[in-house]
N, C-alpha and C positions, 0 to 999 in steps of 0.2 A: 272331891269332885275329880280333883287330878288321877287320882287312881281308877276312876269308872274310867277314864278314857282310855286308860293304858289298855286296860281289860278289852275294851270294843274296839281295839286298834288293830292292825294288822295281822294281829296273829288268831284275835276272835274273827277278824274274817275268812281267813284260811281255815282256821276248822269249821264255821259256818260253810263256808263252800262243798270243805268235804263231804259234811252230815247229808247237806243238799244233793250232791251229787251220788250218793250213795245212796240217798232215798230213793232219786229218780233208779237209778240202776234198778234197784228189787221192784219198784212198780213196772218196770218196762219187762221183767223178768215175769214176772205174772203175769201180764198181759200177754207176752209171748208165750207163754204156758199156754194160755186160755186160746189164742191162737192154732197152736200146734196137736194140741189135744184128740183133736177129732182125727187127727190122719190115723193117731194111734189107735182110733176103734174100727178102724178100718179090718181088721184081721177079727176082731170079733162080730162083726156083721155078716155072721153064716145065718142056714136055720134052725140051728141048733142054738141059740144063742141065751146066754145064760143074764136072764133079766136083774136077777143082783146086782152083778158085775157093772151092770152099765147102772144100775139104782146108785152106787159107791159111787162110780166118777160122776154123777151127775148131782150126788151130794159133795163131793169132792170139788167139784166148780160153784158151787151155793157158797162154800168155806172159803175159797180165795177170792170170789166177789165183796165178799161178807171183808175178807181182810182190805183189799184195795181201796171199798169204802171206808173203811175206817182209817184207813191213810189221808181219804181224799179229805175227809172232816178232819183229819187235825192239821192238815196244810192248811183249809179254811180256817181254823181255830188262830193257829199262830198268824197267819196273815191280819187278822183281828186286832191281834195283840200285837204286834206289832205298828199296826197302822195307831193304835189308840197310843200307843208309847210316843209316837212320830208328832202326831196334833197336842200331845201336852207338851214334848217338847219344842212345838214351832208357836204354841200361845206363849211359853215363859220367855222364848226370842222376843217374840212380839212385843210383852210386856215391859223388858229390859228395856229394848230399842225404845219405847215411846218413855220409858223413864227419863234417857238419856237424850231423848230430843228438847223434851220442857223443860231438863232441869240445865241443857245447853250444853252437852259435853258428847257431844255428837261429830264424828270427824267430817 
């Protein structure tokens, strides 16, 4: 038990922090992608305009919608998992505490 704690101690929060913060970065980077995107067809919006090209990036923003989603679902995933980690261990508190109330060794 002594060793779990070490593990989810300071230093598993710092690199939780990072992983977190490094996720956020590349989702805010695609987003800004998906943002900035359109200025860039701005040069190819003549009459000459070659319908591929604009078919590619418009399957080209399907693909990174498609990625962001599945970012968005495993941030929900693990928030899951973690909240379900969270309520088993505030029931075995719970449990303890009410042991340690009836059997009188409660500070």
């Amino acid at each position: 038990m002594r060793s779990r704690r070490l593990l989810n101690g300071p230093a598993g929060a710092g690199r939780r922090f990072l992983t977190l913060a490094l996720l956020f970065l590349v989702i805010l980077a695609l987003l800004g992608f998906m943002v900035i995107s359109p200025f860039f067809l701005a040069p190819l919006n003549d009459q000459a305009t070659d319908w591929s090209k604009l078919n590619d990036i418009g399957q080209h923003h399907g693909a990174a919608s498609a990625v962001l989603a599945a970012f968005a679902l495993t941030g929900v995933a693990l928030s899951l998992i973690l909240q379900a980690r969270e309520a088993k261990a505030n029931s075995v508190r719970s449990r303890l505490l009410t042991d340690r109330i009836l059997i009188g060794h409660h500070r």
